[in-house]
N, C-alpha and C positions, 0 to 999 in steps of 0.2 A: 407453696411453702407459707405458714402462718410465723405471726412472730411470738415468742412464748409469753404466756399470762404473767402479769407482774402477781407476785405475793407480799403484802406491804407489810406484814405481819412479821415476814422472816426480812425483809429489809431493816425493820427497822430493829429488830432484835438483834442483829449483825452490826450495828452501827452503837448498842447499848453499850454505858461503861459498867463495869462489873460495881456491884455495892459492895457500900464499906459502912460497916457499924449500922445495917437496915436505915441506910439515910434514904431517901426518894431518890428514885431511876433517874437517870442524866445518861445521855445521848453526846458523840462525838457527831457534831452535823459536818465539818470539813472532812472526814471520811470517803470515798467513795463507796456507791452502795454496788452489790454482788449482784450480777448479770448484765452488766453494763448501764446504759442509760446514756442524755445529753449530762456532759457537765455543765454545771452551773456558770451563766456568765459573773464577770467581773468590768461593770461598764468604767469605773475609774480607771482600772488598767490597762482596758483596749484604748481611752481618752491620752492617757499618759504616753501610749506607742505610737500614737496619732503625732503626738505635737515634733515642730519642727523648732531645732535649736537657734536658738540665737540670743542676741543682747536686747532685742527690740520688744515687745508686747506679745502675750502669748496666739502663736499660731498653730495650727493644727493642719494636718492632710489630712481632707474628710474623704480622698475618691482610693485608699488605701487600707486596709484591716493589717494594723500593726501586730505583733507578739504583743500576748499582756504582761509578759513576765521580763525582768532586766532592766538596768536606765537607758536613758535620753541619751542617744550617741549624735556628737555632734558628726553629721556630715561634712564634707567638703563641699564649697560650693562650686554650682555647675554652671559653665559657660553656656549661657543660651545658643540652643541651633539658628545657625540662619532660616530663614521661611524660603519654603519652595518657591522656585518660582513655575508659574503654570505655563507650557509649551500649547500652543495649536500647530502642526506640523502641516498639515491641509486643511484650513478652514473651505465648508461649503459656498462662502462669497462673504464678500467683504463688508463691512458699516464703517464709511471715513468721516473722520470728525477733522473740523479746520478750526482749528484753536484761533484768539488774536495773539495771542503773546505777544501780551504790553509787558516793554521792557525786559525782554528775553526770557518772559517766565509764564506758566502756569497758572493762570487765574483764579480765583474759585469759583467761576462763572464757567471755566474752561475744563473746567475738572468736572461740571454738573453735565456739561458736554459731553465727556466723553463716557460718564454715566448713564447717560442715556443712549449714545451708541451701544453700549454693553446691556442694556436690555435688549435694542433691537437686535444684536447678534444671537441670544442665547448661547445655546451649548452647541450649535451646528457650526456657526458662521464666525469671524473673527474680524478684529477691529484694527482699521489701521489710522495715524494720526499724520495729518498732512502737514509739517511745518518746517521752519526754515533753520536748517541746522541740527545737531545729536541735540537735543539739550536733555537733562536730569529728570526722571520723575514722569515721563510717559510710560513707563512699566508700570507704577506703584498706582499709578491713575488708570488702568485697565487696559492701556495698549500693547495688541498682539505682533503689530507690523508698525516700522516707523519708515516715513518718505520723506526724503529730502525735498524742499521745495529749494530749486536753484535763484534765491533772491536775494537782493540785497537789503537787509533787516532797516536799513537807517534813511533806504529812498522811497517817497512816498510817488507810487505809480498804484493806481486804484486799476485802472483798465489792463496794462501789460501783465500782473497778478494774476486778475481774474481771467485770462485769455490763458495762461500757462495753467491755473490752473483746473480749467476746461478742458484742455488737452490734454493733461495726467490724468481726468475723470475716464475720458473718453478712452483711453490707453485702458485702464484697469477694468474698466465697467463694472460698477460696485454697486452692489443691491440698492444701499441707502446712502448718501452726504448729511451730515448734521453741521451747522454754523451757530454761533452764537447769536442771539439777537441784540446786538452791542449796536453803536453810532458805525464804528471800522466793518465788523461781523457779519452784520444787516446787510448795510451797503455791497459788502464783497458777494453777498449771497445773490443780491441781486441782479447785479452785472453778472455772476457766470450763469444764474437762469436765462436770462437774456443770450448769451451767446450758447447754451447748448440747446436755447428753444423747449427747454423745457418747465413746469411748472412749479408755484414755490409755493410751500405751507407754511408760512410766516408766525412768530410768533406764538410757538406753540407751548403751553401751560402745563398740560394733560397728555402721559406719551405712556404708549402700552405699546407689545410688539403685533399687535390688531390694529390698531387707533390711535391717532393722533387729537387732541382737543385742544381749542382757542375760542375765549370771549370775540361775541361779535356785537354791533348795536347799543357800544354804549355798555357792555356788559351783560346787556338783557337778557342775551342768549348764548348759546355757546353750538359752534362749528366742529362739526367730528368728519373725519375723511380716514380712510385707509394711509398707511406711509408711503409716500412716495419715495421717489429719486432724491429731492431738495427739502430743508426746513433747517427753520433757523427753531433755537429752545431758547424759549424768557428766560431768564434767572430766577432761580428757587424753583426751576420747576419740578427738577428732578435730584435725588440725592446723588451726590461723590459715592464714584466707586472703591467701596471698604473689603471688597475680598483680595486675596494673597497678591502678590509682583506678579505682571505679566512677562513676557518676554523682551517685547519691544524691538523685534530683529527689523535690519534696515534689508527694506524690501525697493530694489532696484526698478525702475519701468521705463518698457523702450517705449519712447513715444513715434508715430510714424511719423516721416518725411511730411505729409499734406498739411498733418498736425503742428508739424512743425514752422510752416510756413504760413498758418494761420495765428502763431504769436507773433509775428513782426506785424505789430501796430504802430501806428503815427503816436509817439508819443507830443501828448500837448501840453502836460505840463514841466515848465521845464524847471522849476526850482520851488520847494515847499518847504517851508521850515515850521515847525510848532513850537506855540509861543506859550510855553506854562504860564496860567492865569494867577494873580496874584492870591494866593494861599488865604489871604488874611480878609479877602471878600469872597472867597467861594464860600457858597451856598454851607451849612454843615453835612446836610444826607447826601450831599457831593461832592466833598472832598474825602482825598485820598489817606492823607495822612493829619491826621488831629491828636493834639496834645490838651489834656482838659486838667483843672486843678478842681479843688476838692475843698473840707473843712481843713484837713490839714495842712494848707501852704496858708501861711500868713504872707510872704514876702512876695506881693501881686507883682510889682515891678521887676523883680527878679526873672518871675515865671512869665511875664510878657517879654522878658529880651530874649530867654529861653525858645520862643515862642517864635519870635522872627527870626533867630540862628537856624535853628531846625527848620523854617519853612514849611510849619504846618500851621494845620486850622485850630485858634485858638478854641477849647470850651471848658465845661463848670457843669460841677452837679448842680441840684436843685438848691441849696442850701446855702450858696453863695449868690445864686442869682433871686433867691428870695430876702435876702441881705443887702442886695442892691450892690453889689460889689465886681459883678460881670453882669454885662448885658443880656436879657430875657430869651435871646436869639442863642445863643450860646449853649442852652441847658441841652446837655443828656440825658435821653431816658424815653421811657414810656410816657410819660408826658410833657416832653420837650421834642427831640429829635430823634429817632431812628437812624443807627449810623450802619455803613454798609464801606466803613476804609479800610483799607489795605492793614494799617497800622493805626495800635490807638494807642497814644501813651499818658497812663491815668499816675496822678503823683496826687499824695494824700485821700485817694478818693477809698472808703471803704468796701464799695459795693452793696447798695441796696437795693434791693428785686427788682423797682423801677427801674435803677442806672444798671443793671445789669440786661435786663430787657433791648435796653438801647444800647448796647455793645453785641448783643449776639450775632450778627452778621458782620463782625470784625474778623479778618482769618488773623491777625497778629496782636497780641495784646500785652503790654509793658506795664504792668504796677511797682511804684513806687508808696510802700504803706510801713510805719513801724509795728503794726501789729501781723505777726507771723500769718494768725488764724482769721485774718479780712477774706469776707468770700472773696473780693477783685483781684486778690492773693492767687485763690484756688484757680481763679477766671482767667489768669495773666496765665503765659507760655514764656513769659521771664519774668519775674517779681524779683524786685529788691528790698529787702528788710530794712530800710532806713528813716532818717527823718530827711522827708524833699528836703528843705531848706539845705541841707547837708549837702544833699544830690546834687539841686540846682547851678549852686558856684561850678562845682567842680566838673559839672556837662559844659558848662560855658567856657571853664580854663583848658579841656580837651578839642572842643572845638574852636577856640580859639587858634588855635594852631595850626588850622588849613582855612577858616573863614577870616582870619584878622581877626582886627579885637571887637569883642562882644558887644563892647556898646557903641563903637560903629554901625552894625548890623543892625543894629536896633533903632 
């Protein structure tokens, strides 16, 4: 079957308007021409069915070919679906990641952890997370299986740990263990290599589900092995797992009788307490929680009593301590200190690439800035639109309230 020969002659004679008073031929072009054809598009109209209503700055759906013809219906809006979560019903064998969970949470050390379980699992095998207690956030962090570790979170036994948790290893027999390579992490890694006799790949940078890599010599070279049983991962080695919830179901394990009798250890230590270091001389790329002022705190004294209520590590952008107004040790940034806290709370600082540089391995970030549109605005996970000075007082009259008064603390 051919398609028939256009005749543009009789198209366009079809589309002629009749003359009046022998004026020159004129054409109706919005016509349709006779034997079909593509209609003509109309990109303004298909743009105008595109756009999505609202009060706010024009939007559009570009993954949608609207009607070009009719107005702008405003929709209702739609309640976001929850996200799947992803089930392993039979994983082919396990990859156990043993979190520290300092302070009953999730690190981001602990999370880079169990990112690199979820590599070594791929799509066969599934990941189970060994820690003490349900806690929050082992699903969203890539684990398929959670185990209770039967401890007590607040006693510090390094050897009785490591012995129970040899004997859960041993119960489940799992392809891979991952540890963190933390001071607690490290240590605990080492003790159960020790008591299961088996080998440790310490420190490891570079992790594929082939190959493991660690600097050796000073840095000079670097050590590759196949994965083993044990390894502890540096930080930063490996990215946080960013695909969908996992399941996180509690997976029960009977340990045997022999096993069992191999955690009753001589405990020797018999009373540990830890003694939080005083805030105001830690180190800055080691402390946990830091508070830094900026160009815009004028009222230093303020934000120094601020500074010992809160119990964090004082610092400054570069611009105060090139002013001679906080001490040189103090700066943030790219060319002061690299911070790696838990929590950073920036008050008048606007964010400049440097001082942003030096906060990017902060997982919490508080700005205090009056200007809405401050990058350290965009950088913060709570930003307050104020003037500090404002702030200041009135952190101090809230915590006043469970700390005494402010300038006791101070």
């Amino acid at each position: 079957m051919t398609r028939p020969r256009r005749d543009p002659r009789a198209e366009r004679a079809a589309i002629r308007v009749p003359d009046r008073d022998g004026a020159r031929p004129r054409y109706d072009r919005s016509a349709r021409r006779p034997g079909g054809g593509r209609p003509r598009r109309d990109p303004r109209a298909e743009r105008a069915g595109q756009r999505v209503a609202g009060p706010l700055r024009l939007r559009y759906d570009l993954g949608q070919v609207a009607p070009a013809e009719g107005p702008v219906r405003a929709e209702p809006a739609q309640r976001t679906a929850a996200p799947t979560i992803l089930t392993v019903e039979a994983p082919d064998f396990l990859v156990v990641a043993v979190p520290d969970m300092a302070g009953g949470r999730l690190s981001a050390h602990d999370r880079q952890v169990l990112g690199a379980a979820r590599i070594l699992a791929g799509r066969e095998g599934g990941v189970a997370v060994l820690a003490v207690g349900a806690g929050a956030g082992y699903g969203s962090a890539g684990a398929d299986r959670l185990i209770s570790l039967d401890d007590d979170p607040d006693a510090y036994d390094p050897a009785g740990r490591a012995a129970r948790i040899a004997a859960t290893l041993a119960a489940l027999k799992p392809r891979h263990v991952l540890f963190p390579e933390t001071l607690d992490g490290g240590d605990l890694a080492r003790r159960v290599a020790v008591r299961m006799r088996e080998p440790l790949f310490g420190n490891a940078e570079g992790l594929s589900p082939t190959g493991l890599i660690r600097p050796a010599r000073g840095r000079s070279i670097e050590q590759r092995a196949a994965p083993g049983l044990l390894a502890t991962i540096a930080p930063e080695a490996v990215a946080e797992y960013a695909g969908p919830p996992r399941e996180a179901r509690l997976l029960p394990v009977e340990i045997d009788a022999s096993m069992r009798g191999a955690q009753e250890i001589t405990q020797e230590i018999l009373s540990a307490i830890r003694i939080p270091a005083d805030p105001a001389t830690v180190p800055l790329g080691l402390a946990e929680f830091v508070a830094a002022a900026g160009n815009g705190v004028t009222d230093l004294d303020t934000f120094r009593r601020l500074v010992a209520v809160l119990r964090a590590t004082p610092g400054a952008s570069r611009v105060l301590c090139d002013a001679g107004l906080m001490p040189r040790q103090t700066q943030v940034g790219a060319s002061g200190t690299v911070l790696a806290a838990t929590c950073y709370l920036a008050l008048g600082i606007s964010g400049a690439p440097q001082h942003l540089q030096g906060v990017a391995g902060c997982e919490h970030v508080v700005a205090v800035n009056t200007d809405l549109h401050a990058a350290m605005i965009e950088r913060a996970g709570l930003a307050i639109v104020q003037d500090a000075q404002l702030i200041m007082p009135a952190l101090l009259r809230l915590l006043g309230q469970e700390a005494g008064d402010p300038g006791d603390a101070a």
